[in-house]
C-alpha positions in Angstrom: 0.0 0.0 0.0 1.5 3.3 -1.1 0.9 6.2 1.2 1.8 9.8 0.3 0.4 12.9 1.9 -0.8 16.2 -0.7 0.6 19.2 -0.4 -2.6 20.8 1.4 -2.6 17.7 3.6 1.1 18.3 4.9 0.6 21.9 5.6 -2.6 21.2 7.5 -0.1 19.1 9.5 2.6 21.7 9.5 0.0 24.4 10.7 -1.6 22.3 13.4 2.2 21.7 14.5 3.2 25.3 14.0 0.5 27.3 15.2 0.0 26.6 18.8 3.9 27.4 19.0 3.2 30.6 17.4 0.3 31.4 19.4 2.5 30.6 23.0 5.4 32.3 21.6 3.1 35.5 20.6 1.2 35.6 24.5 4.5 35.3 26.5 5.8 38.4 24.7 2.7 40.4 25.3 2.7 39.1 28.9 6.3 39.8 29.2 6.0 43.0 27.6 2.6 44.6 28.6 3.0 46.5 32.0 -0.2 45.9 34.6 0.5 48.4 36.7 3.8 50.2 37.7 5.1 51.3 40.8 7.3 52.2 44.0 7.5 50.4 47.3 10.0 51.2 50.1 10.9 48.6 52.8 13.8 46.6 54.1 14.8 43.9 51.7 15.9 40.6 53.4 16.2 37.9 50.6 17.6 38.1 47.2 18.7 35.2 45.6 19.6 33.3 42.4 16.7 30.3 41.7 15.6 28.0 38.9 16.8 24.6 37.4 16.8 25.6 33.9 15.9 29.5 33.9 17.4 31.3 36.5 15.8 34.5 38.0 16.7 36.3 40.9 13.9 36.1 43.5 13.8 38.4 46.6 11.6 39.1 49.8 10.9 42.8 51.0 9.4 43.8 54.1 7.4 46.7 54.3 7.2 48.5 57.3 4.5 51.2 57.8 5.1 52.4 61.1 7.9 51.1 63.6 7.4 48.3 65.9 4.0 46.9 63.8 4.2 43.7 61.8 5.3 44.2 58.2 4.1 42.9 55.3 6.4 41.0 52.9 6.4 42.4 48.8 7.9 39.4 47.1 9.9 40.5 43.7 11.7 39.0 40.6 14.6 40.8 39.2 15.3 39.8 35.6 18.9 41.9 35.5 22.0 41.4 37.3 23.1 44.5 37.5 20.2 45.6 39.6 20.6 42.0 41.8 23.6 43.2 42.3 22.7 46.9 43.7 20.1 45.0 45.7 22.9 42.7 47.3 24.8 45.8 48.2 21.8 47.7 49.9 20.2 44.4 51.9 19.8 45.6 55.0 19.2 49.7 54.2 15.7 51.2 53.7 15.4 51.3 49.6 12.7 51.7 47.5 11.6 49.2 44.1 10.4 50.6 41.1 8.9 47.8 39.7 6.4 46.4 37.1 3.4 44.3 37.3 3.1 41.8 34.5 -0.2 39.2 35.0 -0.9 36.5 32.9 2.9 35.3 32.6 2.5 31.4 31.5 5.6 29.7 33.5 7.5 30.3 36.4 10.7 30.5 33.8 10.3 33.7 34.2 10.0 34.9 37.7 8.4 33.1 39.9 6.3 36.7 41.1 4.5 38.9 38.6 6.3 41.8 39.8 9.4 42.9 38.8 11.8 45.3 40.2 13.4 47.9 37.3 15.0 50.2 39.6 16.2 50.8 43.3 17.1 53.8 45.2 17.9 53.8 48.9 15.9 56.1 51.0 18.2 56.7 54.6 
């Protein structure tokens, strides 16, 4: 029995194949690229560190302290550059402030494992 595929068979294979790439490949970019919401928030950070088996980001911990000597709420971040990890490792410890970007909808953890991520820093004291 001889079996051969027609053209507009094998592209209806190549296309089923393709597309859904295309598609996953086109809403990470948007996700990844498409800013939520923007913003500043000053606290103490007290974790930064390198995670991931395959795609490392930097992941880090902030506390934010309203008023002295209440219980502080934690801001957790993703820093995709390591130039600003590295700012952030030399201020752990000091009151900064994160300017940072909110990005929902992001499909894997490959890429941070928070939707927020930190684009600047500044220290405050």
């Amino acid at each position: 029995m001889n079996f051969t595929l027609s053209r507009t068979h094998k592209l209806i294979i190549a296309a089923v194949l393709i597309l859904p790439v295309i598609v996953f490949a086109l809403y990470t970019w948007s996700a990844l690229t498409w800013t939520y919401s923007s913003g500043e928030r000053a606290g103490y950070v007290q974790k930064l560190s390198k995670k991931g088996w395959i795609c490392k980001t930097w992941e880090g911990e902030m506390a934010l302290v309203s008023i002295p000597g209440t219980v502080s709420e934690k801001f957790y971040f993703t820093v995709r550059d390591d130039s600003i990890a590295t700012l952030i490792n030399q201020t752990i410890g000091k009151r900064v402030a994160v300017m940072y970007q909110q990005h929902k909808g992001i499909p894997t953890s490959c890429f941070g494992e928070t939707e927020y991520f930190v684009a600047g820093l500044k220290v405050v004291e």
